[in-house]
C-alpha positions in Angstrom: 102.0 67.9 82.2 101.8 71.1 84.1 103.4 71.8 87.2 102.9 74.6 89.7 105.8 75.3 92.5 106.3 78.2 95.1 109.3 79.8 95.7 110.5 82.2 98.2 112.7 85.0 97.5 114.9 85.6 100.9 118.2 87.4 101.8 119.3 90.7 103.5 118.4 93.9 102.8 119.5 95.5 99.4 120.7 92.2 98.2 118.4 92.6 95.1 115.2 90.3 96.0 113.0 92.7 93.9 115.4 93.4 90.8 115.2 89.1 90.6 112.1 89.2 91.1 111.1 91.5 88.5 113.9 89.8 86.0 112.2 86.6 86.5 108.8 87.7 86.1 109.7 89.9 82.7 107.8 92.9 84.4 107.9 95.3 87.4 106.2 93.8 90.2 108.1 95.0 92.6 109.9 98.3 93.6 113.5 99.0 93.5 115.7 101.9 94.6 119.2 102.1 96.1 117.9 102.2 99.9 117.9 98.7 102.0 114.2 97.7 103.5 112.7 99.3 100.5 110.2 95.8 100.5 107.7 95.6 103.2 105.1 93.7 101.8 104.9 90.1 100.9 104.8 90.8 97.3 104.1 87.6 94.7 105.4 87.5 91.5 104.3 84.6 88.6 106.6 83.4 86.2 105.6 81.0 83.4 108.2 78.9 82.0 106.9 76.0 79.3 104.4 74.0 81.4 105.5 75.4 84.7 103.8 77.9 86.8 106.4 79.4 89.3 105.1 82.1 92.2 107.5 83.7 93.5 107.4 85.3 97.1 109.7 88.5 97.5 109.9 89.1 101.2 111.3 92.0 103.1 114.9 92.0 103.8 115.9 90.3 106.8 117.9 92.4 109.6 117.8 93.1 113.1 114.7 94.6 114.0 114.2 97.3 116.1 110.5 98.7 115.5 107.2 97.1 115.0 107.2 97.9 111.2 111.0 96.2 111.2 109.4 92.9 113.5 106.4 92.5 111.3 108.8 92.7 108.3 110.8 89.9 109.3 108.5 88.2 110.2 106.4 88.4 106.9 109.8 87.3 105.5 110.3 84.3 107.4 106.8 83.1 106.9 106.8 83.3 103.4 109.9 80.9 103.2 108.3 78.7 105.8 104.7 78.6 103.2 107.1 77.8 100.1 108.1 74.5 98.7 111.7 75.9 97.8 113.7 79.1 99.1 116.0 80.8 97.1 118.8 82.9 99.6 120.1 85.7 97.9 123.3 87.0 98.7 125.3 89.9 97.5 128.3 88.6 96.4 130.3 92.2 96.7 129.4 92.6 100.4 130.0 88.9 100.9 129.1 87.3 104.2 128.1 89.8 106.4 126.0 89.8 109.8 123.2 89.6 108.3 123.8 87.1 106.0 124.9 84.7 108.8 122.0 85.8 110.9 119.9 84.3 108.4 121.6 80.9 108.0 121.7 80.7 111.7 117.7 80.8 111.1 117.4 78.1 108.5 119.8 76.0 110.2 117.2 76.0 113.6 114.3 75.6 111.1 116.5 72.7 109.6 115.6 74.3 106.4 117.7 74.3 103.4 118.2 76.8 100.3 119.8 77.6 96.9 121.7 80.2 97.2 122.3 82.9 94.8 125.2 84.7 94.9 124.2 88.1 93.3 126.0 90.9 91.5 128.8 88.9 90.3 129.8 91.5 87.5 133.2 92.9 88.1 134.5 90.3 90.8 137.7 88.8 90.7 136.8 84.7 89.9 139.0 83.8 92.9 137.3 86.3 95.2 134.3 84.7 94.3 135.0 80.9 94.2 136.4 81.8 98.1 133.1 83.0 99.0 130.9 80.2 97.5 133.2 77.6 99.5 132.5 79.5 102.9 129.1 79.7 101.7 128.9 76.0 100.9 130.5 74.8 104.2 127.9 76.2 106.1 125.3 72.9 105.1 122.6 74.9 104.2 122.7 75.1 100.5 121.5 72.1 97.9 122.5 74.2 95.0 124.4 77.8 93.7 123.8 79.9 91.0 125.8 82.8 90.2 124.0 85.7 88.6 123.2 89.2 88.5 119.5 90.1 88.9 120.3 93.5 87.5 122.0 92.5 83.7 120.3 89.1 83.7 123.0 86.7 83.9 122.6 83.4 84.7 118.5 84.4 85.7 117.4 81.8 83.0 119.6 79.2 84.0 117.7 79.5 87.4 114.2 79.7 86.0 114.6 76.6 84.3 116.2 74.9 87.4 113.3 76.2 89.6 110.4 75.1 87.1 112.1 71.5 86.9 111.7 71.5 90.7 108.2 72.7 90.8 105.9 69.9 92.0 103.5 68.2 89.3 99.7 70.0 89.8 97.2 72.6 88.1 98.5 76.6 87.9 96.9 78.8 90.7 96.8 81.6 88.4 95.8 82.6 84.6 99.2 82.0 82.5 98.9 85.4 81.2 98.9 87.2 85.2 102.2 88.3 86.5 100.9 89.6 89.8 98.6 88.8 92.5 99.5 92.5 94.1 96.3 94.2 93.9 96.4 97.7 91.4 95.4 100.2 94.2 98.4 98.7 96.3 101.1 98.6 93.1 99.7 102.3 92.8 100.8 103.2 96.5 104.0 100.8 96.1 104.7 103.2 92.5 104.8 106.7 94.7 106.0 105.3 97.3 109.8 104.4 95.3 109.3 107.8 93.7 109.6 109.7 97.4 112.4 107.0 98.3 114.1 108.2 95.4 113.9 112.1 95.5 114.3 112.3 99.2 116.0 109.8 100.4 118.3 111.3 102.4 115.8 114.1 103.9 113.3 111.2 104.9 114.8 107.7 106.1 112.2 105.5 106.5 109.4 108.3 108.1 107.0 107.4 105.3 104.3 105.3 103.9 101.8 105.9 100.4 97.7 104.9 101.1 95.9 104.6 98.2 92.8 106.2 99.4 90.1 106.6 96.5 90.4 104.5 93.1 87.6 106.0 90.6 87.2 104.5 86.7 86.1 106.9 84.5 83.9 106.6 81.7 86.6 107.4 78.5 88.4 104.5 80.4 90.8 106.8 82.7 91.1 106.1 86.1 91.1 108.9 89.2 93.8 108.1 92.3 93.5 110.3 95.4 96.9 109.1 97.5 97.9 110.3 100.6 101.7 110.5 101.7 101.7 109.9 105.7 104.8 111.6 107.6 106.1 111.3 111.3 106.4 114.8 111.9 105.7 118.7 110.5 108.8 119.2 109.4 108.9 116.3 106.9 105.4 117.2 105.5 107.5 120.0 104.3 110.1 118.6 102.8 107.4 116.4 100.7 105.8 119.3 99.7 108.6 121.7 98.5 108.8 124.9 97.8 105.7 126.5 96.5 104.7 122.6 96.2 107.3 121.7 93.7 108.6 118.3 94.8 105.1 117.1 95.3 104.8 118.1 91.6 107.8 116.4 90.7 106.6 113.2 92.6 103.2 113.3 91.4 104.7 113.4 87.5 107.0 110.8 88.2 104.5 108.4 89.5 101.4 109.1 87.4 103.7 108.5 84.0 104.9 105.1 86.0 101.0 104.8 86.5 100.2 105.0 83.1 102.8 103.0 81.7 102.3 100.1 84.0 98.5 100.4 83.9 98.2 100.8 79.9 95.9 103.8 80.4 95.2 107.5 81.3 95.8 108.4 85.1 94.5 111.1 87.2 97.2 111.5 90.0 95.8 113.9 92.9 98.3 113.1 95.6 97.9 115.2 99.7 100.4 114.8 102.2 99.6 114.1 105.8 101.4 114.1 109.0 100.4 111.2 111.1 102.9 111.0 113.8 102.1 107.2 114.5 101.4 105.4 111.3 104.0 103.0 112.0 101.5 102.0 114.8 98.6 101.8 113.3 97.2 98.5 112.9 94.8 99.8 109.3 98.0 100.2 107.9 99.6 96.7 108.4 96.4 95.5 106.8 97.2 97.4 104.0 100.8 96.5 103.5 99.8 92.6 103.9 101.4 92.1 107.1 100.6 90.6 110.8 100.6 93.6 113.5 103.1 92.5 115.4 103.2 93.4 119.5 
């Protein structure tokens, strides 16, 4: 009998949404780096296991927001718990229960809402250190179930996986068995340079950036052409992208087109042109784009 369920990936920023979701899925669907609110998008991942079709939400980090980009982020996170039959809460189990963390169980506690938690990264901590944080974790009400596990090495994923799938409602797949993504290849593409710039510069360039996949050509000999633009804030970070004599946009373009490639099982032209556009993070094209609501 096949079975089909949706499940939402939720917890603060950096707690490792993405590096489960990927684990769970067996591919990259999602980017990863080091820097918090690296997710902005709504990005689904599907996981087969036996009979069971599991589609997994990974939302953006939830924090305190301060811009539109950060509202419309939380708020693409919250809906996509809200539109899933289970939510998994992830938690960083060496930061433990920080604002954040209870900020978000404050929310599923006025949504009356309730969650198995996941306490993440559990390599390397002390076992009473740990049982002390599932018990305040498990007082709070809001949890039906923990898992320990860490997204990154794969402990204790399956174990979940095959909890999740026994969960998962009876009813037809939504997707082919054989797709891992419903992300679309022209927005993995922009999603691909996008962690490359997080990673080479992300110190120089906090969050001042966003990748548009503006032209997607097939070629005859079965190659494909990507024109990408890079948008910036301000001059000086247009700069910074570029390099000297344009060798960082060199390095980025390298890194992303054998990504590309890799991911896309073919040859990639990679042109990629960086633009200052002072107000992306405005610009209501550009929500569109990332899958969000434009938020006032």
């Amino acid at each position: 009998m096949e079975r089909c369920g949706f499940v939402a990936l939720i917890g603060a920023p950096n707690a490792g949404k993405s590096t489960l979701l990927n684990s769970l899925v067996g591919a990259k669907v999602a980017i990863v780096t080091h820097k918090v609110q690296t997710t902005r998008t709504r990005i689904t991942g599907i996981a087969m296991h036996g009979k069971t079709q599991l589609i997994f939400i990974d939302t953006p980090g939830i924090f305190e927001p301060k811009r539109r980009l950060d509202r419309a982020m939380v708020s693409a996170a919250w809906k996509g718990s809200e539109d899933a039959e289970t939510t998994v809460f992830l938690v960083d189990s060496k930061r433990g229960v920080t604002d954040e963390v209870e900020h978000i169980i404050d929310g599923l506690k006025n949504a009356k809402r309730k969650a198995i938690l996941a306490l993440n990264k559990i390599d390397g901590l002390r076992r009473d250190t740990l049982l002390a944080l599932t018990q305040k974790l498990n007082e709070t009400g809001v949890f039906t179930d923990i898992f320990m596990i860490s997204a990154l090495n794969g402990d204790g994923v399956t174990d979940l996986k095959a909890f999740l799938s026994a969960k998962a409602p009876s009813g037809p797949w939504m997707y082919p068995d054989d797709q891992i993504s419903d992300i679309t290849m022209r927005v993995l593409a922009a999603e691909i340079t996008r962690e490359k710039v997080y990673l080479r510069l992300h110190d120089e360039l906090p969050y001042a950036t966003t990748v548009e996949t503006e032209k997607w050509e097939e070629r005859a000999d079965g190659s494909v052409r990507i024109e990408q633009v890079i948008h910036v804030e301000r001059e000086t970070q247009k700069g910074i992208v570029i390099g000297k004599a344009g060798s960082m946009l060199k390095t980025l373009g390298k890194m992303a087109r054998e990504e590309m490639e890799q991911e896309f099982d073919r040859r990639v032209h990679l042109f990629l042109h960086v633009r200052t556009t002072e107000r992306w993070a405005d610009d209501r094209t550009m929500y569109k784009d990332m899958g969000l609501d434009f938020v006032d």
